[in-house]
VEXGU-850056 format. One record per residue (C-alpha): residue in three letters; x negated, y, z; residue number from 1. Coordinates in nm, 4 decimals. Each point is the difference from the previous one (the first is absolute). Layout:
REM residues N
(node 'ala', (X, Y, Z), NUM)
...
//
This chain:
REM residues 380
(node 'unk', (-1.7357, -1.0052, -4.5699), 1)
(node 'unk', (-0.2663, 0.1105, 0.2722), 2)
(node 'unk', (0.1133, 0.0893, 0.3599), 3)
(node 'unk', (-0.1788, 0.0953, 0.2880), 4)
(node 'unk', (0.1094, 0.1774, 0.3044), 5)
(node 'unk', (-0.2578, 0.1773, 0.2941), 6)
(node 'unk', (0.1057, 0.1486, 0.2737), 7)
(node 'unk', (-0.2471, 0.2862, 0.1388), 8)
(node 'unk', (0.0504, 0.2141, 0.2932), 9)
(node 'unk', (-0.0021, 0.4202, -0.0314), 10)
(node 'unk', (-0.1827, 0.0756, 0.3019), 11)
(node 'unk', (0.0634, 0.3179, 0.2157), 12)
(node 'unk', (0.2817, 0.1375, -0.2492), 13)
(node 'unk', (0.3170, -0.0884, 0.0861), 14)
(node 'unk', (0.1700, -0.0584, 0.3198), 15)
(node 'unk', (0.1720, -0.3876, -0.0108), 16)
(node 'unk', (0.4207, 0.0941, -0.0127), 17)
(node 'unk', (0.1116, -0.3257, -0.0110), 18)
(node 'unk', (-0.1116, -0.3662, -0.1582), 19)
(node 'unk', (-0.0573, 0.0113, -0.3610), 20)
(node 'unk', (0.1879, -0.2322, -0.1862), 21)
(node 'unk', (-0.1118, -0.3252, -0.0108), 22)
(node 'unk', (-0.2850, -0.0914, -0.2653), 23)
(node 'unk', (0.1733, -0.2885, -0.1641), 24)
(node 'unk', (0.3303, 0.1544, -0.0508), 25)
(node 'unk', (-0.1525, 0.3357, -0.1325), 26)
(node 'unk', (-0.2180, -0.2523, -0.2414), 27)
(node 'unk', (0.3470, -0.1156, -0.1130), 28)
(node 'unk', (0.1577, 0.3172, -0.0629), 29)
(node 'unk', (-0.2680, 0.1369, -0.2047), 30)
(node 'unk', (-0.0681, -0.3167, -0.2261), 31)
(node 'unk', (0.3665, 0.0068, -0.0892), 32)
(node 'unk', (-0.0232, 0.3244, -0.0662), 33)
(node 'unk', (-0.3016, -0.0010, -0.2158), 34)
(node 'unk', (-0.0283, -0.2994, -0.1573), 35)
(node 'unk', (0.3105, 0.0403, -0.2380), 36)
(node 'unk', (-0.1489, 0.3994, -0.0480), 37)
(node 'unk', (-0.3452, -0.1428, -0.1381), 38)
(node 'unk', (0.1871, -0.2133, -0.2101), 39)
(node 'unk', (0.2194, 0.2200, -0.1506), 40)
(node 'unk', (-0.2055, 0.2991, -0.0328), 41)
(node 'unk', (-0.3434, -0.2519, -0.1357), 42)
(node 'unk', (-0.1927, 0.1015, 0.2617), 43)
(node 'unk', (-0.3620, -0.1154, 0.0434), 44)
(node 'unk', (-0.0825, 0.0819, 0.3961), 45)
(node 'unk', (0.2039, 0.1625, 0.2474), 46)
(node 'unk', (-0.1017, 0.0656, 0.3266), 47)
(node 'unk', (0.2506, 0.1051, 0.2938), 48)
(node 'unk', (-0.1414, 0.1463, 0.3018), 49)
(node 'unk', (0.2410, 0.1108, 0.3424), 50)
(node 'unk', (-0.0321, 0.1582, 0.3293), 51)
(node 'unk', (0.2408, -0.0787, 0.2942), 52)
(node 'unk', (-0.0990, 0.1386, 0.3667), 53)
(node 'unk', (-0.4074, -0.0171, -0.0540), 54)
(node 'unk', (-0.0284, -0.3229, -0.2366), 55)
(node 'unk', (-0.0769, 0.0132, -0.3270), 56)
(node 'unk', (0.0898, -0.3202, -0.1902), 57)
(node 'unk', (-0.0864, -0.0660, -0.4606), 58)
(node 'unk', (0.1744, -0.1934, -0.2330), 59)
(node 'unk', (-0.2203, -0.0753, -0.2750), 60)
(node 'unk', (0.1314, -0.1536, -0.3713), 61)
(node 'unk', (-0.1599, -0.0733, -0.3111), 62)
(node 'unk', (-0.3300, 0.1091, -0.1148), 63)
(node 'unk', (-0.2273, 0.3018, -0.0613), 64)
(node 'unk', (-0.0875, -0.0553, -0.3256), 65)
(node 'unk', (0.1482, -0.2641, -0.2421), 66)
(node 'unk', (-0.3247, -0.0614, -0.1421), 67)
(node 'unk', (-0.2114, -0.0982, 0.2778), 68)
(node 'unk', (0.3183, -0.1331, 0.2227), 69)
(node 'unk', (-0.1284, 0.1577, 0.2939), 70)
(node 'unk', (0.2378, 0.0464, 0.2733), 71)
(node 'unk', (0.1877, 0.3220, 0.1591), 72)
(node 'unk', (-0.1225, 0.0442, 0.3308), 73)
(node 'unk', (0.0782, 0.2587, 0.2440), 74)
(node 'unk', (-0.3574, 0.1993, -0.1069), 75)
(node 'unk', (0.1182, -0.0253, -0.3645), 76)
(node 'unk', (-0.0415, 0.3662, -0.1424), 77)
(node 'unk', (0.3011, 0.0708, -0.1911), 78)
(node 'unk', (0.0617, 0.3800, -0.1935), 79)
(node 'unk', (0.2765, 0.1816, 0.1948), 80)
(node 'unk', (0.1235, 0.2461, -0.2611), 81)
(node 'unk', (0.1863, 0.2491, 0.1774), 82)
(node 'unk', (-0.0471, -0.0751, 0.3320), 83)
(node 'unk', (-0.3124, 0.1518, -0.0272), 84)
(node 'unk', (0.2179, 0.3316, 0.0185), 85)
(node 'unk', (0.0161, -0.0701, 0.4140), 86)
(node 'unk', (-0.3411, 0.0044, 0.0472), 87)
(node 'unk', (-0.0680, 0.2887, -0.1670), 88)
(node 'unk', (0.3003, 0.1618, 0.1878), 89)
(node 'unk', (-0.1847, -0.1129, 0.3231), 90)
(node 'unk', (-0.3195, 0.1591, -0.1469), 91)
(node 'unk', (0.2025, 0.3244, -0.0383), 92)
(node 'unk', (0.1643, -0.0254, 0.3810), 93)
(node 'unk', (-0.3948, -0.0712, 0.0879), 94)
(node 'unk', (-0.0975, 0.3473, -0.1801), 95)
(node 'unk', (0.3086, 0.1967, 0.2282), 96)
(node 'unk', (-0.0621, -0.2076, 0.2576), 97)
(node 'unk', (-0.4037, 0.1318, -0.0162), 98)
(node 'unk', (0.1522, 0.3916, -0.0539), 99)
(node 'unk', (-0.1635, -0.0392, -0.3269), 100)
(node 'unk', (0.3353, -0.0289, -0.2117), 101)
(node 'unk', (0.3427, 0.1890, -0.0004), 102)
(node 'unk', (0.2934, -0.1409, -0.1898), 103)
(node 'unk', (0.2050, 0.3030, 0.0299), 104)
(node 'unk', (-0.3148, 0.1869, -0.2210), 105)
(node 'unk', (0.0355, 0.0419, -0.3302), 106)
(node 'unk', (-0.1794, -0.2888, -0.2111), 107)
(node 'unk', (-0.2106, 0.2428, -0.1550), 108)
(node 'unk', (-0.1775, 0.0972, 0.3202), 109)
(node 'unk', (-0.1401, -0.3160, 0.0112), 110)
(node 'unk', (-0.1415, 0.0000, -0.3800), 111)
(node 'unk', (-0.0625, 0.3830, -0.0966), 112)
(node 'unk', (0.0630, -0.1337, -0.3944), 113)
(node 'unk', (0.4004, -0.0405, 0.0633), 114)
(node 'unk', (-0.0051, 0.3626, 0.0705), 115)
(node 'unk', (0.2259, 0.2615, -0.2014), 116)
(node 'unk', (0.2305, -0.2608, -0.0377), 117)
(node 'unk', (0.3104, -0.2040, 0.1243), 118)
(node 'unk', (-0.2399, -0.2038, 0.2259), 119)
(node 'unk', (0.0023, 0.3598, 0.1948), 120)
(node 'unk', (0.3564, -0.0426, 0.0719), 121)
(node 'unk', (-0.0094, -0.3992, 0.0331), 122)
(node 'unk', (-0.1593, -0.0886, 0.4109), 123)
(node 'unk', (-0.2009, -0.2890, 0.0516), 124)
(node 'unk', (0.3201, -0.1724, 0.1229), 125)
(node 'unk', (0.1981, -0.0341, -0.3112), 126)
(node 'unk', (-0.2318, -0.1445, -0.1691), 127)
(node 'unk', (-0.0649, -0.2935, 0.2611), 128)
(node 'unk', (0.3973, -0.0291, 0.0230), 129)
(node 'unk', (0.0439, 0.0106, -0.4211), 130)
(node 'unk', (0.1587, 0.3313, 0.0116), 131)
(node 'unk', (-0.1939, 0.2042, -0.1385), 132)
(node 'unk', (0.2106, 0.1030, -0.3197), 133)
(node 'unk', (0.0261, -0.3220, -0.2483), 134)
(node 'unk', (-0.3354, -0.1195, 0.0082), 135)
(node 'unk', (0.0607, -0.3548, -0.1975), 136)
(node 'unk', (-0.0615, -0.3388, 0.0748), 137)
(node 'unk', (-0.3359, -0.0062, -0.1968), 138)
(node 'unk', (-0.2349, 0.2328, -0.1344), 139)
(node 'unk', (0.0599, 0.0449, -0.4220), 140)
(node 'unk', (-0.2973, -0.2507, -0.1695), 141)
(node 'unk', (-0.1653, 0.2904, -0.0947), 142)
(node 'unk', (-0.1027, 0.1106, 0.3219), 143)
(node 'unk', (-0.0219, -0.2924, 0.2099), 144)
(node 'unk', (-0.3493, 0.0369, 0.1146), 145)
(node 'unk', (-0.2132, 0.1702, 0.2225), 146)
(node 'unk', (-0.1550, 0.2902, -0.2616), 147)
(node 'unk', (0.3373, 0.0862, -0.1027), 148)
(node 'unk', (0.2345, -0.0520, 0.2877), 149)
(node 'unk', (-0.0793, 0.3865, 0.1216), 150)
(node 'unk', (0.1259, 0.1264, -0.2933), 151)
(node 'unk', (0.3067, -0.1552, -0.0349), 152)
(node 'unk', (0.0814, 0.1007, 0.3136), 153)
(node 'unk', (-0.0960, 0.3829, -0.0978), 154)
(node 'unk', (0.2279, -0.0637, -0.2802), 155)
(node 'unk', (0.2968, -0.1559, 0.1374), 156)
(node 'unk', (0.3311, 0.1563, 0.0360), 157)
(node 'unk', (0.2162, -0.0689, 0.3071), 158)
(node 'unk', (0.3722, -0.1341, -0.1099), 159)
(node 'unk', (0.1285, 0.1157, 0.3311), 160)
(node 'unk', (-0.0263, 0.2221, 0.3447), 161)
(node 'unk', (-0.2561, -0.1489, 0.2066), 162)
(node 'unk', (0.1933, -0.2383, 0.2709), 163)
(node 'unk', (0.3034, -0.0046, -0.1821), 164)
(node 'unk', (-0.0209, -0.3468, -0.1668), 165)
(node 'unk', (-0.2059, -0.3151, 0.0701), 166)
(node 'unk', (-0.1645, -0.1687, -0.2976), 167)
(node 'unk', (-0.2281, -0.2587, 0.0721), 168)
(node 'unk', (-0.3395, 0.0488, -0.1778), 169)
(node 'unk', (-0.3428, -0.1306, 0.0506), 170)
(node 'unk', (-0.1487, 0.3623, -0.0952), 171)
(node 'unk', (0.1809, 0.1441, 0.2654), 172)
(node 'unk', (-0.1032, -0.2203, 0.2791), 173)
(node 'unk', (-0.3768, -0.0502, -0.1998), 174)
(node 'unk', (-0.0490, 0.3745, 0.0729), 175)
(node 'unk', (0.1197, -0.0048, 0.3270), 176)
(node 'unk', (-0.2687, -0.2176, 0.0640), 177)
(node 'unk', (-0.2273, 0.1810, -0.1811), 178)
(node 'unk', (0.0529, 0.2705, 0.1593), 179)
(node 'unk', (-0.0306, -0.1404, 0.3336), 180)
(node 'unk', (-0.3819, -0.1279, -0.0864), 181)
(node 'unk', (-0.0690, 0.3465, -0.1194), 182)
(node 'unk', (0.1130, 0.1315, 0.3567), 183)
(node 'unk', (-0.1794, -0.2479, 0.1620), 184)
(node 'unk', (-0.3066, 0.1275, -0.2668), 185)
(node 'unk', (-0.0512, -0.4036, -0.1148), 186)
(node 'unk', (0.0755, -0.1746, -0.3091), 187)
(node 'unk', (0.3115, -0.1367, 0.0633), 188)
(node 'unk', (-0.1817, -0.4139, -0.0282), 189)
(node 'unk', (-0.2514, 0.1737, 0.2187), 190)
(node 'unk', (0.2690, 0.0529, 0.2378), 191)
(node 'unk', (0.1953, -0.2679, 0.0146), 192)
(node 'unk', (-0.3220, -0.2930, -0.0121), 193)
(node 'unk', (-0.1913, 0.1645, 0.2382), 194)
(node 'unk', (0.2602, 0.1852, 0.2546), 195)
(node 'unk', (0.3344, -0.0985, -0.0070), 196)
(node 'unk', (-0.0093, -0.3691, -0.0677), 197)
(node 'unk', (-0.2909, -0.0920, 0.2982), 198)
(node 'unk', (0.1972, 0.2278, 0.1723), 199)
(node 'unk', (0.3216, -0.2458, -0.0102), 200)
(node 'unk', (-0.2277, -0.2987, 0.0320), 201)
(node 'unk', (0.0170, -0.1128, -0.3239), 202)
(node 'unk', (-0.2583, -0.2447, -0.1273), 203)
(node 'unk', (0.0890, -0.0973, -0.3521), 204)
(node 'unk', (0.2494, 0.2866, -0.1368), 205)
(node 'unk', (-0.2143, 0.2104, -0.2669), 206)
(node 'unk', (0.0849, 0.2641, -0.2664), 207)
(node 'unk', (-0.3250, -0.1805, -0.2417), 208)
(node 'unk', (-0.0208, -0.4006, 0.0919), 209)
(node 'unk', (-0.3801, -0.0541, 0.1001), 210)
(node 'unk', (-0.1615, -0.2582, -0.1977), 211)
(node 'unk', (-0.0702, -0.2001, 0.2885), 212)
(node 'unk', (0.3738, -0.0038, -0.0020), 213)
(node 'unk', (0.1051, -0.0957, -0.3619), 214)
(node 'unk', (0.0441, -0.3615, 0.0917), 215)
(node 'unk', (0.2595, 0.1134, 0.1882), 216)
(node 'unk', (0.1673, 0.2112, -0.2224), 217)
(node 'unk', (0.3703, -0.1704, -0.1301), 218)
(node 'unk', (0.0184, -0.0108, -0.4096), 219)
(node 'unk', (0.3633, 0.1984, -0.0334), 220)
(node 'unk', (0.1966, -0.1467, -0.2617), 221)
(node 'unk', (0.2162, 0.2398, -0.2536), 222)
(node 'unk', (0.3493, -0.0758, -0.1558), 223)
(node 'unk', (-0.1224, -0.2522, -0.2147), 224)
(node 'unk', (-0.1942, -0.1245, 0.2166), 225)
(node 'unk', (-0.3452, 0.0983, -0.1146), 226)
(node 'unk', (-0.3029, 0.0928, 0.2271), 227)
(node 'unk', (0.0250, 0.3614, 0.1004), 228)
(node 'unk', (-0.1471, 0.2539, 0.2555), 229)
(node 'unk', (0.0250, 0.3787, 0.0754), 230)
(node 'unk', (-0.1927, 0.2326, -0.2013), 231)
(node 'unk', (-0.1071, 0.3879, 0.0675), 232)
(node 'unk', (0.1810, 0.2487, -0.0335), 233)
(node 'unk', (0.0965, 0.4325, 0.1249), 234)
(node 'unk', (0.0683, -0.0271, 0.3503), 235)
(node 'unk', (0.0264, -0.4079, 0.0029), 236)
(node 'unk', (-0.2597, -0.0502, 0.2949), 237)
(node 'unk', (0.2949, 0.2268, 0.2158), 238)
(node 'unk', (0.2721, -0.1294, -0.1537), 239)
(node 'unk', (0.0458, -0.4007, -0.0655), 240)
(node 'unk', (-0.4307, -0.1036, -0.0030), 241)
(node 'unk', (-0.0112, -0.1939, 0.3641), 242)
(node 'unk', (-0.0490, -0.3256, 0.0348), 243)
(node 'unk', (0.0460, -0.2034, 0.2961), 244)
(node 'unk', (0.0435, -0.3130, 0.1832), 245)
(node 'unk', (0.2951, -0.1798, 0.2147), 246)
(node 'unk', (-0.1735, 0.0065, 0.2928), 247)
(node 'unk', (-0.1266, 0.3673, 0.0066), 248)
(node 'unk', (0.3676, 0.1314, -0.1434), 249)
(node 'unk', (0.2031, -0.2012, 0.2739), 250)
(node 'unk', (-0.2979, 0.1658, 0.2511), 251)
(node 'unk', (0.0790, 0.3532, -0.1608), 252)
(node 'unk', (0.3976, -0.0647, 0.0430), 253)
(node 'unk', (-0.0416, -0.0723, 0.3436), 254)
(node 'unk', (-0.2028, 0.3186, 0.0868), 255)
(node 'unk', (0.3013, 0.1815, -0.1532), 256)
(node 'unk', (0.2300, -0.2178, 0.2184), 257)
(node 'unk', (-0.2374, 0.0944, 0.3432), 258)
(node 'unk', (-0.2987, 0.2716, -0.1016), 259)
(node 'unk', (-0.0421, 0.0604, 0.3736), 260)
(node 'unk', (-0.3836, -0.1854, -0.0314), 261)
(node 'unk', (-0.1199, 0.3102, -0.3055), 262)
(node 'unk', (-0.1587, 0.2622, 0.1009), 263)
(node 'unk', (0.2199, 0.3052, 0.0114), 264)
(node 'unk', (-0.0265, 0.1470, -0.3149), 265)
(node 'unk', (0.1199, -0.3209, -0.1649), 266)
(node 'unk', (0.2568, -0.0741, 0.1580), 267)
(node 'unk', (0.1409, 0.3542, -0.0504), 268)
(node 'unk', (-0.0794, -0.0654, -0.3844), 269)
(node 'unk', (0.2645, -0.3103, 0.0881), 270)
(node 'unk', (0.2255, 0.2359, 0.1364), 271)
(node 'unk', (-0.0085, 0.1949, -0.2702), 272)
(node 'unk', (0.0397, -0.2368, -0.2848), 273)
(node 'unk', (0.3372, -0.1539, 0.1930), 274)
(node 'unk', (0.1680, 0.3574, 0.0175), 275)
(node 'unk', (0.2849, 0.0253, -0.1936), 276)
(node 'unk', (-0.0035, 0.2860, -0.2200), 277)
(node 'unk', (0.3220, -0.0169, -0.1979), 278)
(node 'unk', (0.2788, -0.2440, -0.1244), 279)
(node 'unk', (0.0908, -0.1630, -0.3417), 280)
(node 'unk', (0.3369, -0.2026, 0.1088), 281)
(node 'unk', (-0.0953, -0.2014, 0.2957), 282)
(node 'unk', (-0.3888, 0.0122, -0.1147), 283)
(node 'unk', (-0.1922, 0.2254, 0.2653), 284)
(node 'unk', (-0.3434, 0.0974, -0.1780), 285)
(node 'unk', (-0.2853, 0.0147, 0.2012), 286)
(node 'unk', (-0.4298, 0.0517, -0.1141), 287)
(node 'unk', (-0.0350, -0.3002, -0.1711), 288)
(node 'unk', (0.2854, -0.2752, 0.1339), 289)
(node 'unk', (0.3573, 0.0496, 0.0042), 290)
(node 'unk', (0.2284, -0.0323, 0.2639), 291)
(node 'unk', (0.3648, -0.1634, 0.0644), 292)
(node 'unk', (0.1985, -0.0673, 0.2951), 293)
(node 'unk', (-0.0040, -0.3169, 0.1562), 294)
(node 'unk', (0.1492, -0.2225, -0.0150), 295)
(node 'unk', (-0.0127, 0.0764, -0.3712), 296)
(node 'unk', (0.2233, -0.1339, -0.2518), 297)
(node 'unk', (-0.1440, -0.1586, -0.2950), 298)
(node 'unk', (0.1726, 0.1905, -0.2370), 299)
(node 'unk', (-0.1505, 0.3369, 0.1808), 300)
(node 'unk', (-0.3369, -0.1825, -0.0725), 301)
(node 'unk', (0.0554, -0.1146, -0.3302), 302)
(node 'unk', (0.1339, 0.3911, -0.1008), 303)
(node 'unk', (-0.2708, 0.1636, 0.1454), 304)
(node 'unk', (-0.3041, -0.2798, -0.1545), 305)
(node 'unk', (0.2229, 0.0450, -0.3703), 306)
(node 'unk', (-0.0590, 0.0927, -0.3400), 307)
(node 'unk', (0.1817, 0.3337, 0.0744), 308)
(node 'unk', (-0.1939, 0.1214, 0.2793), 309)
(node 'unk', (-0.3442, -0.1134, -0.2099), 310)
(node 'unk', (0.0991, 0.1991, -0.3198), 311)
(node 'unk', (0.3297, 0.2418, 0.0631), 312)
(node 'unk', (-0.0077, 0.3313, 0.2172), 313)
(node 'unk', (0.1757, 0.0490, 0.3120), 314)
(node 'unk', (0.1433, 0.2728, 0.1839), 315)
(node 'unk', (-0.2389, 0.0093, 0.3002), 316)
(node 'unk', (0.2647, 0.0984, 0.2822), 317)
(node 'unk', (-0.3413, 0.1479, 0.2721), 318)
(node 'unk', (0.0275, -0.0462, 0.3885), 319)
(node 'unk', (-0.0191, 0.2749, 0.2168), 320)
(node 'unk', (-0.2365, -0.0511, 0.2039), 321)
(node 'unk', (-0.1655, -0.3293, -0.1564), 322)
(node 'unk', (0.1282, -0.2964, 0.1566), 323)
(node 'unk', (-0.2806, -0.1643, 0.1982), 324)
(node 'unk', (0.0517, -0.4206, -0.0102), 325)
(node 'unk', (0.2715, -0.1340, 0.2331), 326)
(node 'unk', (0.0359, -0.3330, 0.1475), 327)
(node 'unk', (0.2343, -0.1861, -0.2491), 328)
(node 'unk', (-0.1709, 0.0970, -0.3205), 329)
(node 'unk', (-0.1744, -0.2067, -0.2794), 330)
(node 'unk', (-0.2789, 0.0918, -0.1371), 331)
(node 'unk', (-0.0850, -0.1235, -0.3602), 332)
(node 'unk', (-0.2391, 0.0431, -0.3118), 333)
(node 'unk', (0.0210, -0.2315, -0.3737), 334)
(node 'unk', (-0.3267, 0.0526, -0.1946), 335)
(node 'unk', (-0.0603, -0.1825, -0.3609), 336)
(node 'unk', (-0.2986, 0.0204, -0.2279), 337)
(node 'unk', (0.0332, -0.1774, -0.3804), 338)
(node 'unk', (-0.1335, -0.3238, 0.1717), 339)
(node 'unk', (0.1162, 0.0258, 0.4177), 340)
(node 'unk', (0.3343, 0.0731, 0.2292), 341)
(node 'unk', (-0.0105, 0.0961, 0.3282), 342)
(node 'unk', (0.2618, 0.0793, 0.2780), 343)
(node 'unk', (-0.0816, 0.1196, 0.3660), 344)
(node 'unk', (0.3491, 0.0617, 0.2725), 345)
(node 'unk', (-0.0438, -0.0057, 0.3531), 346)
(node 'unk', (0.2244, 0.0754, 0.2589), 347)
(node 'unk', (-0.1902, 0.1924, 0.2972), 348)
(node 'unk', (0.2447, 0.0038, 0.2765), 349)
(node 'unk', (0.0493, -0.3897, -0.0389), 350)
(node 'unk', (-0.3850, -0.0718, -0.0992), 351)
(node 'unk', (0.0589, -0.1849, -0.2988), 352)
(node 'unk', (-0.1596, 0.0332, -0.3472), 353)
(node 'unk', (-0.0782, -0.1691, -0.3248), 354)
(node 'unk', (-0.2229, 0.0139, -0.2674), 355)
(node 'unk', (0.0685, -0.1708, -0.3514), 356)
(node 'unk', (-0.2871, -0.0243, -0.2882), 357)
(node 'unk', (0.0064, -0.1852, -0.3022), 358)
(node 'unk', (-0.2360, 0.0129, -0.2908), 359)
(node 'unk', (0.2586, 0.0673, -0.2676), 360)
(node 'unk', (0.2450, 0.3283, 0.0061), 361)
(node 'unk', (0.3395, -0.1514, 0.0792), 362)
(node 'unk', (0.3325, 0.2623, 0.0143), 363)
(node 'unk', (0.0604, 0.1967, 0.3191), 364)
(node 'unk', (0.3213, -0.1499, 0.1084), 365)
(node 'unk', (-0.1668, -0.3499, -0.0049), 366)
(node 'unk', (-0.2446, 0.1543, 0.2508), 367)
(node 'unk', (0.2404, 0.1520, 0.2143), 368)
(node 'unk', (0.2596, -0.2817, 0.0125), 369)
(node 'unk', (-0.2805, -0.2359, 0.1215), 370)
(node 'unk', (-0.1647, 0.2396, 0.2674), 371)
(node 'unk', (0.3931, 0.0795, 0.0879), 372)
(node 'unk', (0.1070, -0.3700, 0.0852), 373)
(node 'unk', (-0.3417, -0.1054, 0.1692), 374)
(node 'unk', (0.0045, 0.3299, 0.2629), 375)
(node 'unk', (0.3651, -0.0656, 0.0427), 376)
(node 'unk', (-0.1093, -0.3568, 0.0931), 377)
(node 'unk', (-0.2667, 0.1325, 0.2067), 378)
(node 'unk', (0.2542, 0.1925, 0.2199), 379)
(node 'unk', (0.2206, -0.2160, 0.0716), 380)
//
């Protein structure tokens, strides 16, 4: 199987705090750790990038595409499913940031066609914290696209009080980004190509891969192991559309380890997707990422990444006032499309993070074990 290591210094963004752990042995921990996980799970490419004190170093494995055998490489675009959802929070802390966005407003401030309804009683912040009354997971076939995803929201019918129960749901956090581009008076691609992404220095992370791009594009790889990648649909841009590479997500994790080189606005939009908002168990939700204390027990991290906390409501017990990040907290995100997995945690008070993408959607708990034992490794 195909290895290759870099090592590339991020200048100017975080202070040294130590040596980082030594090249060779990291290389060890991660190939035992991934190896057996491709195998397992029949995974075509896998790339791991990590952060420790200012370096960034990428794992690579297996290939692109099984048809042209082209290797994973740290600019390999892969489909990031859900952790998409932290951009768009940051795109939503951008709009506050700007004074162009409120989330204690009612959503229908923000998109006058939500008005006479329960989105006058649901703010901006439930729905970027999936509380906005049982919003589910996905939007019903019949109205998952862009001509119809108004109504259904006209006609939907809240299951509970706004804030009293978290259910995660890609409509929720979809119009909490959409929202956010209509403050910011953009489409919400608009946005996030031309503002928020050059703003974070990120080169090859787009909502629509450029055809000068294609030929970097991974082939994701369904259940059965046929050629698959994301399609359209309401709200999917916000929601689960970016793509990205290793080396621009492990640059993105470490200006949410050390923003201090943004300009102001973004790295209050940072500050605001790392609040903690309210608690499921020992899962702290933030805009976006989640949060646990650290050091954080696997099981805590396999709970909070579950089946449960994907499809099931919970209570949402809210923080008064919001809790704003602390040093001893990890920060963490899973994303999956039909054909990708992806799963971002970074610790920002020891400057650690990783970043795991492979072009087939393996479970959760794979993810998280793997990330788990290779940052525990890393601070050591």
């Amino acid at each position: 199987m195909y290895t290759q290591v870099r090592n590339t210094t991020i200048f100017a963004l975080l202070l040294g705090a130590g040596n980082c752990m030594a090249a060779t042995d990291i290389r060890t921990v991660v190939d035992a750790t991934v190896l057996p996980l491709m195998h397992q799970q029949a995974i075509p490419g896998l790339s791991v990038a990590i952060v420790q004190h200012g370096k960034a170093q990428y794992f690579n494995y297996g290939v692109a595409s099984k048809d042209t055998q082209k290797p994973v490489t740290e600019n390999t675009l892969f489909e990031i499913g859900s952790v998409s959802k932290t951009f768009t929070a940051t795109l939503a802390g951008y709009a506050q940031a700007s004074g162009k966005l409120n989330l204690s407003a009612p959503a229908s401030q923000y998109l006058l066609a939500l008005g006479g309804g329960p989105f006058d009683n649901i703010s901006v912040l439930n729905l970027g914290t999936y509380s906005a009354g049982g919003l589910p997971l996905q939007f019903p076939n019949d109205a998952d696209n862009s001509s119809k995803m108004i109504s259904y929201f006209q006609h939907w019918k809240p299951e509970f009080e706004p804030g009293a129960q978290r259910l995660y749901s890609n409509p929720s956090l979809g119009l909490f980004g959409y929202l956010a581009a209509q403050s910011l008076k953009q489409p919400f691609n608009v946005a996030m190509e031309n503002t928020l992404l050059p703003k974070l220095g990120l080169k090859h992370t787009f909502v629509d891969v450029p055809k000068a791009q294609m030929g970097l594009y991974a082939q994701g790889y369904d259940k059965r192991d046929m050629p698959v990648r994301v399609g359209p649909g309401a709200l999917s841009s916000e929601a689960y559309g970016v793509k990205s590479s290793p080396a621009d997500l492990i640059h993105y994790v470490a200006m949410n380890i050390n923003p201090a080189s943004l300009e102001k606005p973004l790295q209050q939009a940072i500050a605001a997707t790392h609040t903690g908002y309210y608690r499921v168990d020992n899962t702290l939700q933030g805009l976006g990422w989640e949060m646990y204390a650290y050091p954080t027990k696997l099981d805590d991290l396999l709970a909070g990444n579950s089946t449960s906390m994907a499809m099931e409501p919970h209570k949402a017990n809210w923080l008064t006032p919001p809790q704003p990040l602390r040093a001893g907290t990890l920060v963490n995100k899973t994303g999956s499309t039909n054909g990708f997995g992806a799963y971002i945690a970074y610790v920002p008070s020891k400057a650690i993070g990783i970043v795991i993408l492979a072009n087939k959607n393996y479970p959760n708990a794979e993810r998280v074990k793997a990330a788990h034992a290779i940052l525990s490794a890393m601070d050591h």
